[in-house]
C-alpha positions as CSV (number, residue, x, y, z in Angstrom):
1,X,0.0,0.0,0.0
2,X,1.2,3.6,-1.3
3,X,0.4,6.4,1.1
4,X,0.1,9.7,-0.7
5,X,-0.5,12.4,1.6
6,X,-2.2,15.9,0.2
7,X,-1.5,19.3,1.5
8,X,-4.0,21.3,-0.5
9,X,-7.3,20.6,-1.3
10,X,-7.2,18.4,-4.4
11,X,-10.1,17.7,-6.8
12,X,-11.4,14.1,-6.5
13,X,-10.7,13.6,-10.3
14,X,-7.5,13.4,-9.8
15,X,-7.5,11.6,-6.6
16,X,-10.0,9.3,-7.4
17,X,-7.0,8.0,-10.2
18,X,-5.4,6.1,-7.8
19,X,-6.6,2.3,-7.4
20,X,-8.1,2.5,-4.2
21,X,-6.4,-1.0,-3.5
22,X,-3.0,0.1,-3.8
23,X,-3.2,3.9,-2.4
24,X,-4.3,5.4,0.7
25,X,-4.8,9.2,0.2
26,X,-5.5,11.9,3.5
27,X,-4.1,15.1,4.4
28,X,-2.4,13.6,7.7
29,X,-0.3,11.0,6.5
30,X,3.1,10.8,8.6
31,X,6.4,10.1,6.5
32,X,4.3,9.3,3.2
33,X,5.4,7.5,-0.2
34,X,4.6,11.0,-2.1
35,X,2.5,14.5,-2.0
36,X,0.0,16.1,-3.7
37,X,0.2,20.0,-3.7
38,X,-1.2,23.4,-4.4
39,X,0.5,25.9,-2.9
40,X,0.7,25.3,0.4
41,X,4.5,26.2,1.7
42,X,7.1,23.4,1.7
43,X,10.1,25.0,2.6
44,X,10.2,24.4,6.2
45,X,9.1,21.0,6.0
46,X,11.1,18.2,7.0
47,X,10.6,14.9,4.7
48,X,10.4,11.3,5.5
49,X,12.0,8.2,4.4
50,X,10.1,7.0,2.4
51,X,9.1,10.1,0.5
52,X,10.1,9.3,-3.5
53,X,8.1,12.1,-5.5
54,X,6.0,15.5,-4.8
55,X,3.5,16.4,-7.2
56,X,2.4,19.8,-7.6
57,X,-0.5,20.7,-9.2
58,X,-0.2,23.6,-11.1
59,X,3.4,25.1,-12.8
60,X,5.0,26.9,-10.4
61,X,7.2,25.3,-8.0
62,X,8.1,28.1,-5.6
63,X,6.3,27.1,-2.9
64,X,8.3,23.3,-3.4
65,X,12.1,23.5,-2.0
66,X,13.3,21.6,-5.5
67,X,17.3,21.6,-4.9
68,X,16.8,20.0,-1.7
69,X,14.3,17.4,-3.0
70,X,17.1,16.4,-5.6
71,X,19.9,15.8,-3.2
72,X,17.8,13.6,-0.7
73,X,16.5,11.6,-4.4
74,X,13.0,13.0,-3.9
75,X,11.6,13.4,-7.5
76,X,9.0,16.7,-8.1
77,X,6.8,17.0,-10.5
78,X,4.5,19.8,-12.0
79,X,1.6,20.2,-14.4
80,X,2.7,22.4,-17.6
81,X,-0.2,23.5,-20.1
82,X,-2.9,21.8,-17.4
83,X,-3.9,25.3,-16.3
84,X,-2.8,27.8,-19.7
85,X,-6.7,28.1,-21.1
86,X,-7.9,29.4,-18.0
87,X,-4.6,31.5,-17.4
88,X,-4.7,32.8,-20.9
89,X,-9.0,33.7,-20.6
90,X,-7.7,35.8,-17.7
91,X,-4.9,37.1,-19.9
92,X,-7.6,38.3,-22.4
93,X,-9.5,39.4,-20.2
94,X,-6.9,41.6,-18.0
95,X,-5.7,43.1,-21.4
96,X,-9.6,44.5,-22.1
97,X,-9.6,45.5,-18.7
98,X,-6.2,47.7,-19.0
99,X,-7.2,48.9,-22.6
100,X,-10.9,50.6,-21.8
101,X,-10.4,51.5,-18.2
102,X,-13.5,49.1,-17.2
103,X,-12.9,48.7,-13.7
104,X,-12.7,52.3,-13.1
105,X,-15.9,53.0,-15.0
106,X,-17.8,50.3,-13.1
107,X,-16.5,52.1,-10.0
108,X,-17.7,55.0,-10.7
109,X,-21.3,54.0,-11.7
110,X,-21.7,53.0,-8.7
111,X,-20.7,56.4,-7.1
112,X,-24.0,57.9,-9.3
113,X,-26.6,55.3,-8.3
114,X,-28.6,57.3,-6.1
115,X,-29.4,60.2,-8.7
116,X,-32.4,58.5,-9.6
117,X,-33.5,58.9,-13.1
118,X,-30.2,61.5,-13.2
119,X,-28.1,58.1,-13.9
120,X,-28.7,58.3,-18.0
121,X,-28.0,61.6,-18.0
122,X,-24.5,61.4,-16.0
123,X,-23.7,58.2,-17.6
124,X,-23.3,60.4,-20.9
125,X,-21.9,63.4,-19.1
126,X,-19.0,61.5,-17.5
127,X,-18.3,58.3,-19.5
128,X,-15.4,60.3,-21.9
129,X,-13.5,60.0,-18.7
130,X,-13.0,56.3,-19.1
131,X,-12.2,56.4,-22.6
132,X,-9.8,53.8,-24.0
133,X,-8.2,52.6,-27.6
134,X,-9.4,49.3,-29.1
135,X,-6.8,46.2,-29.1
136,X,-7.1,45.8,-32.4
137,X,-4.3,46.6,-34.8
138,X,-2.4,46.9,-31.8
139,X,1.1,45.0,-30.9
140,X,1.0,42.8,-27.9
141,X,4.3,41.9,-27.0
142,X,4.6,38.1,-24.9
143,X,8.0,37.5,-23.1
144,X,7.8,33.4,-23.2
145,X,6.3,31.4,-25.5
146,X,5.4,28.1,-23.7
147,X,1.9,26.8,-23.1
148,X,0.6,30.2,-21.5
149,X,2.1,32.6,-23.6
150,X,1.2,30.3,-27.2
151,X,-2.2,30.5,-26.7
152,X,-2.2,34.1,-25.7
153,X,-0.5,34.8,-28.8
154,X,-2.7,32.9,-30.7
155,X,-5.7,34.6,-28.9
156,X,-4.6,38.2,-29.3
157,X,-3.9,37.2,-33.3
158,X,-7.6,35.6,-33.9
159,X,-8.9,39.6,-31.7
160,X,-6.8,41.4,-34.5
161,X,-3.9,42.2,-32.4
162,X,0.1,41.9,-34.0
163,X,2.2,39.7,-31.9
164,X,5.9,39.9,-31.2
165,X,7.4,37.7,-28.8
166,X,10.4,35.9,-27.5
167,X,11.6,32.6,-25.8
168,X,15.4,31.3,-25.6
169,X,13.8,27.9,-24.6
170,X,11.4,28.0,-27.4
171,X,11.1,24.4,-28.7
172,X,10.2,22.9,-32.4
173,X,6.5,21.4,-30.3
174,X,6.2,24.8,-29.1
175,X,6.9,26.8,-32.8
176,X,4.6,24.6,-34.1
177,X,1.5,25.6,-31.9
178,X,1.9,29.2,-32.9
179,X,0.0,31.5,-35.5
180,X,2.4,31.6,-38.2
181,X,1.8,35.4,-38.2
182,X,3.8,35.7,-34.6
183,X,6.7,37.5,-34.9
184,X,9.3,35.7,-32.8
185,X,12.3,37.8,-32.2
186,X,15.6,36.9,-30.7
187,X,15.7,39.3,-27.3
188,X,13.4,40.7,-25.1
189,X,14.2,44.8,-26.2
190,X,13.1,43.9,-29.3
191,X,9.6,42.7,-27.6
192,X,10.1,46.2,-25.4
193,X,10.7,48.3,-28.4
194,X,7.4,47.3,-30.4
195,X,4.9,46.5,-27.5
196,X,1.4,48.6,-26.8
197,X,1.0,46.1,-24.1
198,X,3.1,43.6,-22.9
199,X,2.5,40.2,-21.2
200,X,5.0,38.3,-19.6
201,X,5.2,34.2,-19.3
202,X,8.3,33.3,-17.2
203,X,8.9,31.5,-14.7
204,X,10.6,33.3,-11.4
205,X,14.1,32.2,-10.4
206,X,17.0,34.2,-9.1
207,X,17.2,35.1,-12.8
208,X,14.1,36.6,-13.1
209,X,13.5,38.5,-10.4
210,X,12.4,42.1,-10.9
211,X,12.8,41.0,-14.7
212,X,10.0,44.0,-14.9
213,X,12.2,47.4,-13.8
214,X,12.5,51.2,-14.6
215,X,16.2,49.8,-16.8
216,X,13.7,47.4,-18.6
217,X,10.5,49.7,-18.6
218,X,12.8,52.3,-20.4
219,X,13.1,50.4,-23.2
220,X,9.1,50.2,-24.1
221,X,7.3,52.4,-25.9
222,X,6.0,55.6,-23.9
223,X,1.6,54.1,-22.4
224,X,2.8,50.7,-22.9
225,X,0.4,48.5,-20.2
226,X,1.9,46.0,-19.0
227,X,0.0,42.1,-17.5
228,X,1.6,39.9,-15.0
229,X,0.1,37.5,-14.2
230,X,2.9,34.8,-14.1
231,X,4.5,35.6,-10.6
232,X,4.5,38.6,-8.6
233,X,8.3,38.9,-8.4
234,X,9.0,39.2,-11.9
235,X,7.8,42.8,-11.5
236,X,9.9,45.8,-9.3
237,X,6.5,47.2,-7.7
238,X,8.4,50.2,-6.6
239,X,9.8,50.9,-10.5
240,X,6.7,50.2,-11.8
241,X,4.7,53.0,-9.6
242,X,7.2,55.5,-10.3
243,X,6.8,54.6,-14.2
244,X,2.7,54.7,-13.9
245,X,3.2,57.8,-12.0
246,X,5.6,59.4,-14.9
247,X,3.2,58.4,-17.4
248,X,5.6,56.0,-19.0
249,X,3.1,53.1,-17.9
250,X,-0.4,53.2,-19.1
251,X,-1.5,50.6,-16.7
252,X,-0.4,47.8,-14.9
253,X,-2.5,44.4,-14.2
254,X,-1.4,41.9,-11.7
255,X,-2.6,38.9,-10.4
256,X,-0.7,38.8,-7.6
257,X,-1.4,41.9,-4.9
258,X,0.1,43.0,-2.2
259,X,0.3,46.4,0.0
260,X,2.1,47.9,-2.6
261,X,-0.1,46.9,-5.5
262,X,-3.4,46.5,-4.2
263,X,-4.8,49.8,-3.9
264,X,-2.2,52.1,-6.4
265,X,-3.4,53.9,-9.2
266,X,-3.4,52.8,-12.3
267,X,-2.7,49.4,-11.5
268,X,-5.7,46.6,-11.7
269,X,-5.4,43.9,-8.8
270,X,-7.3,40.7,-9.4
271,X,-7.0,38.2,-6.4
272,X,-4.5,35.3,-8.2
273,X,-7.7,34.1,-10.2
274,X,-5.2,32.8,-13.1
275,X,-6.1,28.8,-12.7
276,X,-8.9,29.3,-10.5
277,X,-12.0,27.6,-12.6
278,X,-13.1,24.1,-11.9
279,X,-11.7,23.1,-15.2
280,X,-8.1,24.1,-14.5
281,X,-8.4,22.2,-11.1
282,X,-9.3,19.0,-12.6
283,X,-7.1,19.2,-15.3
284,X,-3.9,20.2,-13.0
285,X,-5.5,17.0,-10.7
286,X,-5.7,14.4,-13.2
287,X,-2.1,15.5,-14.8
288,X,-0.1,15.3,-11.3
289,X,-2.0,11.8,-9.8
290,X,-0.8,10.4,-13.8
291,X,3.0,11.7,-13.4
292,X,2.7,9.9,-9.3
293,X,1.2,6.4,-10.7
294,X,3.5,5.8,-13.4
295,X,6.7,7.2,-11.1
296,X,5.7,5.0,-8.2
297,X,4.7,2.2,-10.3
298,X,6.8,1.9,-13.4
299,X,9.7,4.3,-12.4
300,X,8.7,6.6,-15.2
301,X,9.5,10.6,-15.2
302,X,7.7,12.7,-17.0
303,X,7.3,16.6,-16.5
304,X,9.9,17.2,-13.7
305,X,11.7,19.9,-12.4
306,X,14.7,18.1,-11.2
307,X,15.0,15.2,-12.3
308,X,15.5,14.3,-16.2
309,X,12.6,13.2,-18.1
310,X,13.2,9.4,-19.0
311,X,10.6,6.2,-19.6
312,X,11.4,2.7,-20.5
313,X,9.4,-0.5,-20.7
314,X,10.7,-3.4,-19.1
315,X,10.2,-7.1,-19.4
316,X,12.3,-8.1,-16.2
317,X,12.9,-6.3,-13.3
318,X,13.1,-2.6,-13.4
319,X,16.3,-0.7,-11.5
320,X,16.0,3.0,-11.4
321,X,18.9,5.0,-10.2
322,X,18.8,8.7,-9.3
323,X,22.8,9.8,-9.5
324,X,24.8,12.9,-10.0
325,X,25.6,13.9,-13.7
326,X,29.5,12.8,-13.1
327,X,31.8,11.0,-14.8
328,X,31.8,6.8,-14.8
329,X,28.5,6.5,-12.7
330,X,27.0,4.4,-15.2
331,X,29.9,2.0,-15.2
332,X,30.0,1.5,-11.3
333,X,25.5,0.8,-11.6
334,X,26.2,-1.5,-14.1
335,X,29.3,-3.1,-12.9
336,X,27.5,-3.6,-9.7
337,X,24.5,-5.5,-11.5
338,X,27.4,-7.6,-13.6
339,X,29.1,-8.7,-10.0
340,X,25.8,-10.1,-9.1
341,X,25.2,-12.3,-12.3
342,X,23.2,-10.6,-13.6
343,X,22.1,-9.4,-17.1
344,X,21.0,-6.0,-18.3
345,X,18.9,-6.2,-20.9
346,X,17.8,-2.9,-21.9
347,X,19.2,0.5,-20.4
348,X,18.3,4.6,-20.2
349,X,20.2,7.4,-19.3
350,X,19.5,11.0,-18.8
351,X,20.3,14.0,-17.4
352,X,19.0,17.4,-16.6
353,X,22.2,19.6,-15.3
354,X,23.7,18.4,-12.0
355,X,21.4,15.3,-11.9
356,X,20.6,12.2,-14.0
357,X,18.1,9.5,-14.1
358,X,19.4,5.7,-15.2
359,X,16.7,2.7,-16.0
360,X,17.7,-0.8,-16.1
361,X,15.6,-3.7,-17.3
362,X,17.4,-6.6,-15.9
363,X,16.6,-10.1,-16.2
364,X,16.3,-12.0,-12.8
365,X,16.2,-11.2,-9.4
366,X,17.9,-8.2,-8.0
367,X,17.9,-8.6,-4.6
368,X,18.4,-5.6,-1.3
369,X,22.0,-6.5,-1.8
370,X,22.2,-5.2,-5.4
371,X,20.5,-2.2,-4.4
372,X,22.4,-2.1,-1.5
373,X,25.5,-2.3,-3.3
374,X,24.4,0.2,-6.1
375,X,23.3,2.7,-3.5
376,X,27.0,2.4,-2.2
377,X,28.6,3.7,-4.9
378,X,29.8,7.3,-5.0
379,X,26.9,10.1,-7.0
380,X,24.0,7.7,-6.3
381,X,21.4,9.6,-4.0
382,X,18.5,7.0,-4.7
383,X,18.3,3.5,-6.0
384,X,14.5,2.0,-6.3
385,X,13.9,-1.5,-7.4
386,X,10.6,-2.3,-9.4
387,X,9.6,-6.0,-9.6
């Protein structure tokens, strides 16, 4: 029996996966086999031994301590592209809001709602306050182009928008899925340079932070408006203020507030709603319980963050080996199966930086000493054996 323990709420599509025969699922689960989670805070938390894989339902893996997980051979996964429709609707839909100045003009109705049958009449008389240009014909400029930031593009194209955007990591799968009529450009000033609005699709690393900053905002086009809703700390909030203050910044939508944000002018706060529909929930559900059976079961990988993607089917037994990416590793793992008579009859290696990931399909019985043995060897940090 697996014990999987869940930190978050998580929807029962996802949980109701796992053969109910083979898994026990609760929130209070001491040392489990793996976790399910949202974005409850796992920084401070200390991890049992038998803990093999975190799951976390959604992209972002902030909340996960992932460098940690590697060393002590804990695999974690996330969901890519389960939650991008209902992040990009919100997209759209913060890039109407920025553009017609909609949430001020709702505000304000509501300031006139006593006047009686005065409300026509001062509807007309003050709506040229809240004036606004159209999107269309306009350039919408979209740092990444992965799940999120394709189907924005694609989106923005189909509402008569032009597109520029960039992505160092953009891959073939990813071209593929865009508009031919996005203009992909090598470097993030060129995105500044031809921008009305710009949306940003990174992730948030030491890299990225403040990736959003009066040097960058300098660069865009005087009124761009600018969309986050990717991770609060890709944007300086203090930069961004003074350049919505200067006039250099049109408006500024965020879907992560805080003191700073949630009440400045010119910027539109919308409470972290990016993946919050039923749809995104289930989909984010279903991906993560998928990656956690066919880890736990079949020593597959698929979609993690520190670990390398690898799969192999295996007639015999299956050895899977979590290692640093050094030198000679793979000779030591298999000399150690070798020693014990052993044959190896199919073998997968990968890596992913400082880590790799090595599957052996070996025919006969490897025993707690083989493991033992292979686990001995300088690099490894996990040996699991699947029979």
């Amino acid at each position: 029996m697996y014990n999987i323990q869940t930190l978050n709420k998580i929807s029962s599509v996802g949980t109701d996966k796992f053969n109910k025969a083979k898994y026990h699922i609760a929130d209070s689960i001491e040392n489990p086999d793996a976790i399910m989670v949202r974005s409850a805070k796992m920084h401070e938390m200390e991890f049992g031994s038998n803990l093999v894989a975190i799951a976390r339902a959604g992209a972002g893996v902030n909340n996960i301590p992932v460098e940690k997980c590697a060393e002590a051979g804990i695999c974690v996964f996330n969901t890519p592209g389960a939650n991008a429709n209902a992040v990009k609707e919100l997209v759209v839909t913060g890039l109407l809001l920025s553009s017609r100045k909609i949430p001020e003009a709702m505000a304000w109705v509501k300031t006139i709602s006593n006047e009686g049958d005065q409300v026509p009449a001062l509807v007309e008389k003050g709506k040229a306050q809240f004036v606004g240009p159209e999107i269309s014909g306009k350039t919408l400029g979209i740092i990444g182009l992965g799940a999120i930031g394709a189907l924005v593009a694609n989106t923005a194209i189909a509402l008569g928008m032009k597109v520029v955007g960039t992505d160092p990591f953009l891959s073939v799968n990813a071209a593929l899925k865009l508009d031919p009529t996005v203009k992909v450009v090598p470097s993030a000033d060129e995105v500044y340079a031809e921008a009305d609005y710009l949306t940003i699709h990174v992730p948030y690393n030491a890299d990225t932070k403040g990736f959003i900053n009066s040097d960058t905002m300098c660069k865009m086009k005087d009124g761009v408006r600018i969309l986050n809703f990717a991770r609060g700390e890709l944007v300086n909030n203090t930069d961004v203020i003074a350049a919505l203050k200067s006039g250099k910044v049109s408006c500024y939508v965020t879907d992560f507030p805080n003191a700073e944000t949630a009440d400045a002018a010119g910027i539109i706060a919308i409470p972290h709603l990016g993946a919050s529909t039923p749809e995104s929930e289930d989909n984010c559900a279903m991906m993560a319980a998928d990656e956690l059976i066919d880890y736990i079961e079949n020593g597959n990988i698929r979609n993690s963050v520190n670990y390398p993607n690898a799969s192999m089917n295996a007639a015999g037994t299956k050895v899977c080996v979590l290692h640093k990416n050094v030198p000679a590793i793979i000779a030591q793992i298999t000399s150690a199966v070798a020693d014990a008579g052993l044959n190896i009859d199919n073998m997968v290696n990968a890596s992913k930086k400082d880590y790799a990931y090595t599957l052996l399909d070996v025919a006969g019985n490897v025993t707690d000493e083989v493991a033992e043995k292979i686990s001995a060897s300088e690099g490894i940090v996990k040996v699991r054996v699947i029979k």
